[in-house]
C-alpha positions, 0 to 999 in steps of 0.5 A, spaced: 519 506 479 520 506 486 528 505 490 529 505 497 537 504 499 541 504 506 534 506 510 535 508 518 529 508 522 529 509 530 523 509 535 526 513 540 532 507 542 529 502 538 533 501 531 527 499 527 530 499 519 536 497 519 539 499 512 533 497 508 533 495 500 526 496 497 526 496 489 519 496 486 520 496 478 514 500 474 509 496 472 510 490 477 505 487 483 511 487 489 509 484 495 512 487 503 512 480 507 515 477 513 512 476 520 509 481 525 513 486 528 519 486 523 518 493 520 513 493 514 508 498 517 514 503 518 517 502 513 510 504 508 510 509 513 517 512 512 516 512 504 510 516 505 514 521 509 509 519 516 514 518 520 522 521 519 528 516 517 534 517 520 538 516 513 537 513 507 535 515 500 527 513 497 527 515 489 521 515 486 521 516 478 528 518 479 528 524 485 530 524 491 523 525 496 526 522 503 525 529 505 518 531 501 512 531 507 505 527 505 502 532 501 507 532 497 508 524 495 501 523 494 501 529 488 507 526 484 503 519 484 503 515 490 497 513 493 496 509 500 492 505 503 493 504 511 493 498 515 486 499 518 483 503 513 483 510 517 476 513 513 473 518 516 467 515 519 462 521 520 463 522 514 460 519 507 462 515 502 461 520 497 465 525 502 471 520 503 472 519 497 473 527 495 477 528 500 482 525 496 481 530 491 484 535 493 491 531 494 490 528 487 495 531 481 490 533 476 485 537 482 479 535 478 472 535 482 470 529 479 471 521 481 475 517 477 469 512 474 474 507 474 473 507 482 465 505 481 467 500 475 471 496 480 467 498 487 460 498 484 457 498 491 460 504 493 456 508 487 449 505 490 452 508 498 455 515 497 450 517 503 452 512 507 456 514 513 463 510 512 462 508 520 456 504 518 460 499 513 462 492 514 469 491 514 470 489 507 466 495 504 471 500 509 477 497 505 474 498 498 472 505 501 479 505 502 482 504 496 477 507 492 479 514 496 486 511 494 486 511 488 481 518 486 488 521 487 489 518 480 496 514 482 502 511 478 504 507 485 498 504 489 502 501 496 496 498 500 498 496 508 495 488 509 488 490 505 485 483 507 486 484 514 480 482 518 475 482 512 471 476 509 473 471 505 468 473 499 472 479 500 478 478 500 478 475 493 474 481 490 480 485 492 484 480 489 481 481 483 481 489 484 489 489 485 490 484 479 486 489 474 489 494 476 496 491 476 494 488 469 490 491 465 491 498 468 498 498 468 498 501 475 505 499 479 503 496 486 506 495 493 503 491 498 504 489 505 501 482 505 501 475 511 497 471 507 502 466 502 496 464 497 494 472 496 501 474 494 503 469 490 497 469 487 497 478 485 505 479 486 509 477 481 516 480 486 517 480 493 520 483 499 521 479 505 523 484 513 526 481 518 528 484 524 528 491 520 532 488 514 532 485 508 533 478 508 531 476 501 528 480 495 526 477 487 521 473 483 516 470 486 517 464 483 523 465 487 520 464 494 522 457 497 519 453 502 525 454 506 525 463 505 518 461 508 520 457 514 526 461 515 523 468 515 514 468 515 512 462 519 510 463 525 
């Protein structure tokens, strides 16, 4: 589904991504692992047109969208969850969540039921002001805002970073539904070892702006991890 080869990125002189392979096949759970600083945010944001690559190719559903913008990306199926959630905090639930409507392929007036099936706190919260929710309902906010936009790929920045640990497993639950029963391919970044083997079923490790290893999550090794993911 999504196919990313040979990809450049600079931060002024600062080589970031340094020819960097990502395969995301349909239907999978693949998570985007190595140590901070290693390229992972960038490498999210350049695949949503957020920040320009140098060169490189990002296919999704077999066409070339390296060079389409934001809006664009988000209307043929790929809905993204940003590191530190980004919802509008003067704004309510019910108004964040709409606001994905409008980027959504189908431009339907109506959120999808499924994101209150999976959110129900967020149905009993539409008046709330975003600002005023704890930190684990911000992230569900955020992909439930994510998710109006009806996306064939999910990418979530690090959605566990900073939230409580009751939470965390609610959204562990919450990628493998929609992974699983829903069918919806997912791309996420993740520091955590025990969560990505728990919801991924691939991955991707990033050092130094590259791709060191890459498959099964079967395949992640005590020596990949020692290598490349501890501190």
């Amino acid at each position: 589904m999504l196919d990313v080869q040979a990809l450049n990125q600079y931060y002024g002189e600062s080589h970031t991504l340094r020819d960097v392979a990502l395969n995301v096949p349909r239907g999978s759970c693949t998570c985007l692992m190595g140590r901070n600083g290693v390229g992972k945010t960038t490498l999210l944001k350049v695949l949503m047109g957020l920040l320009p690559p140098a060169s490189g190719s990002i296919r999704f559903e077999e066409s070339e969208v390296r060079d389409a913008p934001p809006d664009e990306r988000a209307r043929r199926g790929i809905g993204y969850v940003p590191q530190g959630r980004e919802i509008f905090p003067q704004l309510t639930v019910e108004e964040n969540l709409r606001i994905g409507l409008a980027a959504g392929r189908e431009r339907s007036r109506h959120i999808p039921p499924l994101v209150f099936e999976l959110f129900p706190a967020l149905e009993l919260m539409l008046r709330r002001r975003g600002g005023d929710l704890s930190g684990g309902q911000q992230q569900q906010l955020a992909i439930g805002r994510a998710l109006v936009l009806r996306p064939s790929l999910l990418i979530l920045d690090e959605p566990t970073e900073g939230i409580q640990p009751n939470i965390v497993r609610e959204i562990g639950d919450v990628i493998l539904r929609l992974n699983r029963e829903q069918g919806l391919t997912v791309l996420l970044v993740e520091q955590k070892i025990a969560f990505a083997r728990r919801v991924a079923g691939r991955f991707t490790i990033l050092d130094k702006g590259r791709t060191v290893a890459a498959g099964e999550m079967d395949a992640l090794s005590e020596s990949l991890i020692n290598r490349h993911l501890r501190v």
